[in-house]
N, C-alpha and C positions, 0 to 999 in steps of 0.2 A: 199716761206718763210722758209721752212724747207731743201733748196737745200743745204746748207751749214754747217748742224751739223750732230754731230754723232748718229745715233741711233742705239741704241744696242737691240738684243735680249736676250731675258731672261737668255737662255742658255752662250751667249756671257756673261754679265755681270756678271753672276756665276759663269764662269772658273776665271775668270780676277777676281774677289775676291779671288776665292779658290787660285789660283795661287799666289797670292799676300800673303797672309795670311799663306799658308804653307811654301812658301821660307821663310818667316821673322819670323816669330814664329815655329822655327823649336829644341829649346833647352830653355825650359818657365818651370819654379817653380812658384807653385800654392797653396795658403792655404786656405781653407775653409772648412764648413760642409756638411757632405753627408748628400743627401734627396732622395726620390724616388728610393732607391738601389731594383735592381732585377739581379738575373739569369737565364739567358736563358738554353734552356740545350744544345746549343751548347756549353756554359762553360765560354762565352763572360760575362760581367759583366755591367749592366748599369746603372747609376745614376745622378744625379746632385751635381753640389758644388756650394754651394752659401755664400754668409755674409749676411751683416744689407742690402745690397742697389739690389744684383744683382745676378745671379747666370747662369754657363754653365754649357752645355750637356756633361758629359765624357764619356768613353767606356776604359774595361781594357780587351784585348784579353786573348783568353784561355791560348795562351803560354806564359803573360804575368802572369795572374791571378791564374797558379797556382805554381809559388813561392813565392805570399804570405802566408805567416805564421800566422798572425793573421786572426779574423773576420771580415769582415765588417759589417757594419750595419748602419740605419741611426740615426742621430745625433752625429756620431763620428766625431770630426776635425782631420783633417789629411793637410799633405804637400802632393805636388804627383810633379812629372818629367815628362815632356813628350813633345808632339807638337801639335800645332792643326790642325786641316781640316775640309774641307769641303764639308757635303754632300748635292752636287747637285739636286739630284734629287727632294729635299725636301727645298732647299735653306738654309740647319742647317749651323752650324756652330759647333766643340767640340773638347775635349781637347783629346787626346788617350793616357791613360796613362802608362807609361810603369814600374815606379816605382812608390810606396806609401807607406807612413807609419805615425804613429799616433803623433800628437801634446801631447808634454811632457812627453812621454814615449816611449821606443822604442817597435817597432814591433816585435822582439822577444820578450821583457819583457810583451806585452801585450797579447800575442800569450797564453805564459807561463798559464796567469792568466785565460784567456778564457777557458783554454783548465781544466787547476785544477779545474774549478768550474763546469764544464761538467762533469767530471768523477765523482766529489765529490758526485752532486745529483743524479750522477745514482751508489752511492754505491759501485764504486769500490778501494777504500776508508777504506769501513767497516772492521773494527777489526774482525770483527765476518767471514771473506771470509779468514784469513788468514793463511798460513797452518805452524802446528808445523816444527820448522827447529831440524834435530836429532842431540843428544846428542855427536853422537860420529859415523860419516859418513864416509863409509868403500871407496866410489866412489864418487866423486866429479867433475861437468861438470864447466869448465872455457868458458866462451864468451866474447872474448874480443879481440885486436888486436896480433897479433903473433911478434910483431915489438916494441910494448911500453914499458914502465917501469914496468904498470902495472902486466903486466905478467910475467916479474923477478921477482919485489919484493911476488908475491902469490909462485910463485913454490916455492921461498927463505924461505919463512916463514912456511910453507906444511912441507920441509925437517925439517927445524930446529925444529919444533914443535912434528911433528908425522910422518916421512920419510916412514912410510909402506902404506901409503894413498892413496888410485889408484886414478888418474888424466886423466880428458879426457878434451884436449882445442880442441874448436873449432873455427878456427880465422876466427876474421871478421874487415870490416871495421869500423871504431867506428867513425870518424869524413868524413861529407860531403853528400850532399843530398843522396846519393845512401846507407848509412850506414844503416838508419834505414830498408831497406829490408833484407841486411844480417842479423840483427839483429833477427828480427823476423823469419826468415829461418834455422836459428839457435837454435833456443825456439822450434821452431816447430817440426824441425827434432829430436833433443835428446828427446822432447817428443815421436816421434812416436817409433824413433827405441831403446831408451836405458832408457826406465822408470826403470832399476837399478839404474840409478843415483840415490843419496840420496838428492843432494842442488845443486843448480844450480848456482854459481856468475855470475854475468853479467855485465860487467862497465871496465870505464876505468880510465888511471890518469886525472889530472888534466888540463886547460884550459879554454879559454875564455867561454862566454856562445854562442856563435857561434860552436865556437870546442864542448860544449856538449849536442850541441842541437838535434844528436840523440835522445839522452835519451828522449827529451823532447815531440817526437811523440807520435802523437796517438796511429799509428798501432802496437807500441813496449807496448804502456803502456799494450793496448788489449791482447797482445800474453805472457807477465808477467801473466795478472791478469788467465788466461786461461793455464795456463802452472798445468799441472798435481802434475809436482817436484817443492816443495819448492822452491822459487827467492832469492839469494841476494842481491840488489840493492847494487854497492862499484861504482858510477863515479864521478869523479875530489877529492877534497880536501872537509875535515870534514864542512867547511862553503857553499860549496855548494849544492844546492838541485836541484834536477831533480823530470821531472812526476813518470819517474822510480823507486823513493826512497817512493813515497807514494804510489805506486800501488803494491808495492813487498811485499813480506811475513816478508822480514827483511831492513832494511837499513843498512848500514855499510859505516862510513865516508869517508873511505878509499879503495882501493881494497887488501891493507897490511891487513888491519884492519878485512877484513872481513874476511882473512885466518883466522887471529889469533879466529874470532868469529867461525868459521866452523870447526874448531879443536882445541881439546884441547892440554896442554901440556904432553907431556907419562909421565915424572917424576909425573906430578901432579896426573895423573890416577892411577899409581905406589903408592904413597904415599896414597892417597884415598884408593885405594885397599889394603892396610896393613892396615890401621885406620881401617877400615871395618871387618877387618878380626877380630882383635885386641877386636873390640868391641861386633863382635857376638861372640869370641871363651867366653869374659868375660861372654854377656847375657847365654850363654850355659852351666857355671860353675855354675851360680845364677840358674838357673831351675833345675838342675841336684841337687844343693845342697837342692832347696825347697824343688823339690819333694820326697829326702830320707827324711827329715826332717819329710814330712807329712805322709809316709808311718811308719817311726819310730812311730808316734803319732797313726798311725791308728790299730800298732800291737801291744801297749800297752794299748788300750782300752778294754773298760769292756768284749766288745764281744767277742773278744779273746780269753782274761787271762778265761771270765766265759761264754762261751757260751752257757750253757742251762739255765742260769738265764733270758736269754732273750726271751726263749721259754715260762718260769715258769710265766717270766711280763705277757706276752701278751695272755698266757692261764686264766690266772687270769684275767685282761682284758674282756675276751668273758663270762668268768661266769658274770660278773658284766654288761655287756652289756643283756648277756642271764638275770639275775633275771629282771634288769631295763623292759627289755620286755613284760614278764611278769606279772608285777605289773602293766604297763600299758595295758596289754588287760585289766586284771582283773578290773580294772579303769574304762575302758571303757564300760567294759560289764553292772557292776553296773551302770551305768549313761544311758544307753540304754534302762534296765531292770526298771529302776526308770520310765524315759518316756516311756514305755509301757503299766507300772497300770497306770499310769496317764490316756494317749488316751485311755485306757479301759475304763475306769471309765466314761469319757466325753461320749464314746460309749454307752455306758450303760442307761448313764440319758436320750441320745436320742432316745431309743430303743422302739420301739412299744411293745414289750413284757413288759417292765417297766411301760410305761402307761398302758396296759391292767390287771398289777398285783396291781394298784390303784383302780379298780371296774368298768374300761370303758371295752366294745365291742367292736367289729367290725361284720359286718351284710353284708352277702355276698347275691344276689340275685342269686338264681339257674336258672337251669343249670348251667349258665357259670361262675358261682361264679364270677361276676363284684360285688364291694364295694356298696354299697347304701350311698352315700353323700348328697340325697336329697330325703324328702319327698313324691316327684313328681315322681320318680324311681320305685314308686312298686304299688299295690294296691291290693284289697280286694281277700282274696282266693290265695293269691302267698303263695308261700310255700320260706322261704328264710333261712341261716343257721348263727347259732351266734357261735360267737368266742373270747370265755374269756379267762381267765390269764392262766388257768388248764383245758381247754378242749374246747369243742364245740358240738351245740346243734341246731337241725331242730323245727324250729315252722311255724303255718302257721299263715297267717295274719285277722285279724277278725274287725280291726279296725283299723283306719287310721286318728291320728288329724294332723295339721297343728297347729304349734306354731312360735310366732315372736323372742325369746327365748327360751334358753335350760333352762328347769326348773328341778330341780336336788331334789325334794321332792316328 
């Protein structure tokens, strides 16, 4: 029954798809959203694209995936270029992408944005990391190409401006994947070996945003914000902006523009420095004439023309300080003296010699002369001694009452 059809193996029917499918779909544009993005750390990239109804496996190789500029991530729509294949082993089916980039914005414009919003939330950004650019820079490092406009018009304006201005260029490539290393190699090195420098420009003219997308690296923004010497950001024309221009210590729209910022004009300094002069020789005339002024005043005062009147004030002074003194012990001594017959006198009323010169004793028990405060203390035949107001007297005892009060008749 089966002598007459074909039957395939698995392996057979698999080639014969793959085969089929990678001849004919060998040059396919693709639109949809990434889902399931991962990276391997071989550096291969793997995700899905799918829409509303369906979705395939893609894969973007390392040497594919690292000339993209932007991020990926999932829920971003994209278009992508590529072919597909088949892998057997698994019976997959997927698209291998070899170009990609983002629906309604381009892939460097969106690169741009990823990358500024990266650097933003880690601060290197802040006003507060930025370094003073000097007033008046005696060495000056250029990084820029040795070949551009750029670097005519900076020496051009350096001479016309302040022509004693020591100049160091270091040329580098400014446009094309390979720039941003020189670039940063450049930052690096005049950091290591010539931290004389005062300001560093770095930039070039103007250009597509492809031509300035040096600038627009990471590893250049890093090596700006880390650069020891003051940056000044000068690439393409005043309307455009680079990472460069917000990671740098200064912007300058131009690389003309940033000479003229990095040096001033000599006549101008010239002129400054005579207004200057002009205005302290003035301040110098005004202090000079104050201080005669005050000196004239200080030698027509009294202490001068009468110097021992000021002896005679302040002797007179200490007598009046001296009597004030004085009157105040004396013050005090009386009000001292006052409350001391007073506490006398209090002393006095409570004084057992004061009660005893009212007609009371005191009745000592001998030997040890101990007080007798109680009846019960002595008895018949004691011999004990009394003590009145004007003297004192030995009697012996012959009699002994008890009484519930003291009866004074």
């Amino acid at each position: 029954m089966l002598n007459n059809i074909k039957i395939y193996t698995v392996t057979e029917i698999t080639q014969l798809i793959k085969n089929t499918l990678e001849n004919e779909f060998v040059n396919i544009w693709l639109t949809g959203e990434i889902s399931n993005f991962k990276i391997y750390s071989s550096g291969h990239i793997y995700f899905s694209l799918k829409d509303e109804n369906s979705q395939i496996n893609a894969v973007i190789f390392y040497d594919s995936a690292k000339q993209i500029k932007f991020k990926l991530e999932d829920g971003l729509k994209v278009t992508v270029h590529g072919r597909l294949s088949v892998y057997a082993k698994r019976g997959e089916y997927k698209i291998i992408v070899e170009y990609i980039e983002p629906i309604g914005i381009g892939a460097l414009q969106i690169a741009f944005e990823q990358l500024k919003q990266k650097l933003l939330k880690e601060g290197l950004f802040d006003q507060s990391h930025k370094k003073t650019i000097p007033l008046l820079p005696q060495k000056i490092g250029v990084i820029t190409s040795p070949d551009g406009a750029a670097i005519r018009d900076i020496l051009s304006v350096l001479k016309r401006r302040f022509a004693n201005v020591e100049v160091l260029i270091y040329p580098v490539r400014v446009q094309g994947d390979e720039a941003k290393y020189d670039i940063v190699q450049a930052i690096e090195y005049l950091n290591k070996h010539h931290l004389e420098l005062d300001v560093l420009l770095v930039g070039r003219g103007g250009g597509s945003l492809e031509d300035l997308w040096p600038f627009n690296e990471e590893i250049v923004a890093r090596a700006i914000y880390n650069s020891k010497i003051p940056v000044i950001s000068c690439v393409g024309h005043e309307v455009d902006y680079t990472i460069s221009d917000f990671v740098a210590d200064l912007r300058a729209p131009t690389p003309s523009a940033a000479a003229e910022i990095v040096v001033k004009n000599k006549q101008e300094f010239i002129d400054k420095l005579n207004n200057y002069t002009k205005q302290l020789n003035n301040y110098l005339n005004f202090l000079i004439e104050n201080f005669a002024n005050r000196l004239n005043a200080i030698k027509s005062s009294r202490i001068f023309t009468y110097p021992f009147s000021f002896i005679e004030e302040k002797t007179q002074e200490v007598d009046d300080l001296n009597n004030d003194i004085l009157n105040y012990i004396k013050y005090i001594f009386e009000i001292k003296t006052r409350d001391l017959k007073i506490l006398n006198e209090k002393l006095n009323v409570l004084s057992p010699l004061a009660i005893l010169s009212r007609g009371y004793s005191i009745t000592y028990k001998l030997p040890l002369k101990t007080i007798v405060k109680d009846i019960k203390h002595i008895n018949i035949d004691e011999t004990v001694m009394v003590k009145i107001s004007n003297g004192e007297f030995t009697s012996k005892i012959t009699d002994i009452r008890k009484t519930n009060k003291v009866d004074f008749n």
